[in-house]
VEXVEXMAR-477842 format. One line per field, with one value per residue (C-alpha): x, y negated, z negated; residue in three letters. Coordinates in steps of 0.05 Angstrom, whole numbers, plus 5000, padded with zeros to 4 digits. Last residue first. Example, Ala and Ser with C-alpha at 12.3 -4.5 7.8 and 13.67 -1.06 7.14 Angstrom:
// residues 2
px (5273,5246)
py (5021,5090)
pz (4857,4844)
fivex (Ser,Ala)
***
This chain:
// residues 329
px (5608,5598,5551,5514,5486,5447,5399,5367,5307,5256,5240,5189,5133,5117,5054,5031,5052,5036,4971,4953,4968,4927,4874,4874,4891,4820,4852,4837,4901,4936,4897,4949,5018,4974,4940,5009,5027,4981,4986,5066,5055,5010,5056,5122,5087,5102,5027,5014,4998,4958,4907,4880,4885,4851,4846,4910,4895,4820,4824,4860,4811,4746,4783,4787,4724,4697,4748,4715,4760,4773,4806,4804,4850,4880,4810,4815,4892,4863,4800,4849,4899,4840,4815,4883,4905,4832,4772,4754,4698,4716,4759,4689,4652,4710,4707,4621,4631,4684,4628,4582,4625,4631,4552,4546,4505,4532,4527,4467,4468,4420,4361,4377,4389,4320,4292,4319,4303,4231,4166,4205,4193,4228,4179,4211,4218,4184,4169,4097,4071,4114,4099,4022,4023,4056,4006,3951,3980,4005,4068,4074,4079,4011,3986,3919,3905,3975,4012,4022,3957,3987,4038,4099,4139,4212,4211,4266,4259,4282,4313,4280,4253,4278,4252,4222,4148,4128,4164,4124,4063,4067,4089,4027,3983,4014,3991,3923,3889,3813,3815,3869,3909,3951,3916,3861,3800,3784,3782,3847,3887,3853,3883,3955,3950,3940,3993,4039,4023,4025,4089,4125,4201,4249,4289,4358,4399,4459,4411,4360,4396,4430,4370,4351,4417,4403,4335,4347,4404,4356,4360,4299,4317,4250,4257,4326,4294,4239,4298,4331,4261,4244,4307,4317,4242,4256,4330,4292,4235,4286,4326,4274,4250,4319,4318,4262,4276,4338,4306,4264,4316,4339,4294,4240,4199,4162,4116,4091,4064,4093,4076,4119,4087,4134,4098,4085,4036,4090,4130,4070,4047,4120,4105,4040,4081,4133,4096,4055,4113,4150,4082,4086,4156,4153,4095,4135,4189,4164,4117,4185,4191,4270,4297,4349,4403,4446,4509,4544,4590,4556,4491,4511,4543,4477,4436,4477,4474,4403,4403,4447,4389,4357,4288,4245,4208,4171,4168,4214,4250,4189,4170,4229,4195,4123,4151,4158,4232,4248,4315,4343,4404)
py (6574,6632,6659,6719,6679,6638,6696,6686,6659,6702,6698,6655,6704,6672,6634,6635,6700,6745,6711,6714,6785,6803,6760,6806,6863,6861,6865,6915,6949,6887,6887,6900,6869,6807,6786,6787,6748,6694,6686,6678,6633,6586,6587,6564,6518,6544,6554,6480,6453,6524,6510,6441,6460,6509,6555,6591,6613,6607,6676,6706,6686,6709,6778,6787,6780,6825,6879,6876,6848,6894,6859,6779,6726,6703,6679,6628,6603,6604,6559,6516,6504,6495,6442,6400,6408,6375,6394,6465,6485,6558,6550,6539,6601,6647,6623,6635,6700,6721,6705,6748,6799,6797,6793,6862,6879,6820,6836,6795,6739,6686,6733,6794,6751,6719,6778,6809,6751,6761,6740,6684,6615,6562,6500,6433,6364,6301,6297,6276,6292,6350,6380,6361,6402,6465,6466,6463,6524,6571,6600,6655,6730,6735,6707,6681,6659,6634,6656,6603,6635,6703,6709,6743,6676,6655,6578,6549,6475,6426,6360,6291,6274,6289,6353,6332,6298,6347,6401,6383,6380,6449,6475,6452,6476,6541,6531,6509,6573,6585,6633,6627,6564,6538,6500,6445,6448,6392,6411,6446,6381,6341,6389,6397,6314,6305,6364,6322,6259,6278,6311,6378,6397,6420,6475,6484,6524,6552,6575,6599,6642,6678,6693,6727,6762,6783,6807,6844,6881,6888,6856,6818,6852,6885,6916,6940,6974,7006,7030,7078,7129,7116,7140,7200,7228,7217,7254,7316,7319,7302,7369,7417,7400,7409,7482,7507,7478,7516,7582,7584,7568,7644,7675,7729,7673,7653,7694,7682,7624,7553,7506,7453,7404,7344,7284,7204,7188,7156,7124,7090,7068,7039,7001,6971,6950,6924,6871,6858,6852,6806,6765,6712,6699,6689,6639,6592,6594,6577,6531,6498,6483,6521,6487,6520,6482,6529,6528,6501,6557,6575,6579,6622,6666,6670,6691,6742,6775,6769,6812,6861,6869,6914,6890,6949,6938,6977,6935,6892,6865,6849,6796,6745,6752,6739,6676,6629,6622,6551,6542,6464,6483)
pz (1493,1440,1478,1437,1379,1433,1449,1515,1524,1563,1623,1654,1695,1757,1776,1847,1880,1819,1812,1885,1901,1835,1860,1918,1890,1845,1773,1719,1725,1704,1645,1580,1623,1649,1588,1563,1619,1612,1543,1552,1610,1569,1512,1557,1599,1664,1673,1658,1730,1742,1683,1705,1774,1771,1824,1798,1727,1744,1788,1726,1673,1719,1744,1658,1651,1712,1692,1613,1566,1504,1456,1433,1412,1485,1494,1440,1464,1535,1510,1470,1536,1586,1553,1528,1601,1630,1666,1637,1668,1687,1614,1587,1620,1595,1526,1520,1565,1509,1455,1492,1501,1421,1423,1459,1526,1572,1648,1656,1609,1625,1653,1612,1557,1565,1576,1517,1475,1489,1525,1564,1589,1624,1606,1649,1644,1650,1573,1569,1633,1643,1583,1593,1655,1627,1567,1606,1653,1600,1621,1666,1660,1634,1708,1713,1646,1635,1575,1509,1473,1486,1441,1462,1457,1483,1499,1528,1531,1591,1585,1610,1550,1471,1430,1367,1382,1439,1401,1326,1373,1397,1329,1290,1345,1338,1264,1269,1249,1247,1304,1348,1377,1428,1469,1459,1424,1412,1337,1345,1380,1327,1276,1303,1309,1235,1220,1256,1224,1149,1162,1185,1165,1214,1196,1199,1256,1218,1152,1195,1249,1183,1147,1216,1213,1132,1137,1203,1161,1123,1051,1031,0962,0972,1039,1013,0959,1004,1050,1004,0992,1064,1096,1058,1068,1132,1133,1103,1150,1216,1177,1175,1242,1262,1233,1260,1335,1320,1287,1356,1397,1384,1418,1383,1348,1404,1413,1340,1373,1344,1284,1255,1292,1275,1244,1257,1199,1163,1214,1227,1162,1155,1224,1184,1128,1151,1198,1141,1101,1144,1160,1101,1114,1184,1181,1137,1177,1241,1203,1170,1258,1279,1343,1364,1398,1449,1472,1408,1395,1328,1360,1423,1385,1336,1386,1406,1343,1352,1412,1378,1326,1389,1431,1448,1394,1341,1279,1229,1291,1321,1274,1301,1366,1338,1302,1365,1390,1415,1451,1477,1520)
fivex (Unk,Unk,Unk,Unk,Unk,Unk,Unk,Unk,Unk,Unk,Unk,Unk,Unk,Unk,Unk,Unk,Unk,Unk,Unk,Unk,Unk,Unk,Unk,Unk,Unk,Unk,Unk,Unk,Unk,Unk,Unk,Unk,Unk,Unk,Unk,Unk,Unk,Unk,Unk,Unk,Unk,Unk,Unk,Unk,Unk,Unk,Unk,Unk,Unk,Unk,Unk,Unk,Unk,Unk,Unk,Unk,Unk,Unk,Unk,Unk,Unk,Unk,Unk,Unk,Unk,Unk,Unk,Unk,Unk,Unk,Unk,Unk,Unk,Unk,Unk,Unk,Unk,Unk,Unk,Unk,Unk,Unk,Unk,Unk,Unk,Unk,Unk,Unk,Unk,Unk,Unk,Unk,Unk,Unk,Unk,Unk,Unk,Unk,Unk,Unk,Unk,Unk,Unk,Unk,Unk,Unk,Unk,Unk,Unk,Unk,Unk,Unk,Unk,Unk,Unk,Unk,Unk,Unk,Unk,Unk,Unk,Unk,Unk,Unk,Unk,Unk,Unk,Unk,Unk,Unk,Unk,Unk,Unk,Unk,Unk,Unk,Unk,Unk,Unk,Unk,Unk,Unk,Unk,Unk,Unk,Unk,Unk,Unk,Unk,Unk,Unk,Unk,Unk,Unk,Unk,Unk,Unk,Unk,Unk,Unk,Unk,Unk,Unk,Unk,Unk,Unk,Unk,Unk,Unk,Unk,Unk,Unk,Unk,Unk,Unk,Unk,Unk,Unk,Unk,Unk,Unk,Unk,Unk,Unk,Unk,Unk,Unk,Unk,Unk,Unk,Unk,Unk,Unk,Unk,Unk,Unk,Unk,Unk,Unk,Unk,Unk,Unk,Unk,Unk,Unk,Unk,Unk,Unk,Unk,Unk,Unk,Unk,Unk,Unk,Unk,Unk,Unk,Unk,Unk,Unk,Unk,Unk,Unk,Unk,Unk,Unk,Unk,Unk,Unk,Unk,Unk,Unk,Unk,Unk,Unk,Unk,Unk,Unk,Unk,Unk,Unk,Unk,Unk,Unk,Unk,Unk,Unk,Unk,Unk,Unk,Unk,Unk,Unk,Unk,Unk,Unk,Unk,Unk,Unk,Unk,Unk,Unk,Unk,Unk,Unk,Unk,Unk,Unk,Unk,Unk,Unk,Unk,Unk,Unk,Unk,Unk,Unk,Unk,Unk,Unk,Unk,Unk,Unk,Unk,Unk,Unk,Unk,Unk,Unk,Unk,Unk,Unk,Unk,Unk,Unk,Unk,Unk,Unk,Unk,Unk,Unk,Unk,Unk,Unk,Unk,Unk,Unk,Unk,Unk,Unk,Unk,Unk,Unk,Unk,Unk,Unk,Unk,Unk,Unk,Unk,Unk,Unk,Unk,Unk,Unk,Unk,Unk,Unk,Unk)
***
């Protein structure tokens, strides 16, 4: 899956948002597991780093001005929540004053924890580097006035072409922006309608477009909330597609790693274990039923009865080996 994430939605994670670091951690999964291929433009880059501190800024002068009204009627200060509400306004004014004198350090050290996941997304993705040409055809497309573009900026324009050039025919992009040069006139929701018609005139594929990564997880990855479910999704997913013995044996030997399966993850593993064929022909295998089964002793609770039923009537527990030392024939 080809992925491009314009610089707004990298931006809101050093403002308000309702988008959570956990959705970048998710990102990354999907990165280092090779399910998606983000394509990172240098003026992705370069536009992120000169609008951290702006973005910074301006949310700090928020949390600022934002303040408690620490005045009530006198009637109110015969009950008793009075001296609580007192008291927690005391202590919200302390913990601010906290937070902001330890945070401006690690805004300068570039070392937020958004800092260091973004960082992060960078460094495993890469980042394509603009030429001569590109910006040459950014600048006509500007001067013709052609979309994207605001005011006397050329750099969306830069990143348009550098996709049309980079990403290869015939295979759709995901594009996640909350800028609204890419939404459609009529419909916000939508993608821009010029630039959805010369996509598929030039690449004969498809825009599928989101305003955030939450949507797009939301969309792609319903039931997932944390990246380590996400990762198990990732395992899961391939052992449902697993065509051969050597497939399904390294994605059960990867799942058979992890904690904490949820009872629609672990229903997925056990309903392959016997519709498979390429995981049921080895389930006697000595390490495959062993995985199996201890799966099976931790989330046997978990299981819908009937692919319980089906399990337990299918692939049978091997028993141990007994212990040589005691037969001496």
């Amino acid at each position: 899956m080809n992925i491009f994430i314009d610089t707004n939605v990298y931006l809101k994670f050093f403002h308000y948002s309702n988008d959570e670091l956990e959705e970048l951690r998710k990102l990354i999964v999907l990165i280092e597991q090779g399910e998606i291929n983000l394509i990172i433009p240098r003026q992705v880059y370069n536009e992120y780093v000169r609008n951290r501190e702006v973005k910074i800024a301006d949310a700090l002068r928020t949390f600022k001005a934002d303040k408690l009204n620490n005045a009530f009627p006198i009637f109110l200060k015969e009950y008793p929540e009075y001296a609580i509400m007192k008291k927690a306004i005391q202590e919200y004014q302390t913990s601010k004053k906290k937070i902001l004198e330890n945070i401006l350090t690690e805004i300068e050290n570039y070392s937020l924890k958004a800092d260091e996941i973004i960082n992060e997304i960078f460094e495993k993705s890469g980042l394509l580097a603009h030429n001569e040409e590109l910006i040459a055809r950014a600048k006509v497309r500007y001067d013709l006035g052609n979309p994207p573009g605001k005011g006397n900026s050329y750099g969306d324009a830069l990143n348009w072409e550098t996709l049309l050039v980079i990403c290869p025919p015939e295979k759709d992009l995901t594009f996640i922006s909350d800028d609204k040069d890419y939404f459609s006139e009529i419909d916000n929701s939508k993608f821009n309608k010029y630039l959805n018609r010369e996509w598929r005139t030039t690449k004969n594929s498809e825009i599928i477009f989101y305003k955030s990564l939450s949507e797009f997880f939301k969309n792609k990855y319903p039931k997932i909330k944390l990246a380590s479910d996400l990762q198990k999704d990732v395992y899961i997913e391939r052992l449902e597609n697993s065509g051969t013995f050597r497939d399904s044996r390294h994605n059960l030997y990867k799942l058979s790693q992890f904690e904490d399966f949820t009872s629609d993850q672990i229903n997925r593993i056990f309903f392959q274990a016997f519709s498979n064929s390429q995981i049921y022909w080895i389930s006697e295998d000595e390490d495959i039923n062993e995985i199996l089964y201890n799966l099976y002793d931790k989330y046997k609770d978990k299981l819908d009865d009937t692919i319980l039923m089906e399990f337990e009537s299918k692939i049978k527990r091997i028993p141990e080996a007994e212990n040589e030392d005691e037969y001496p024939f």
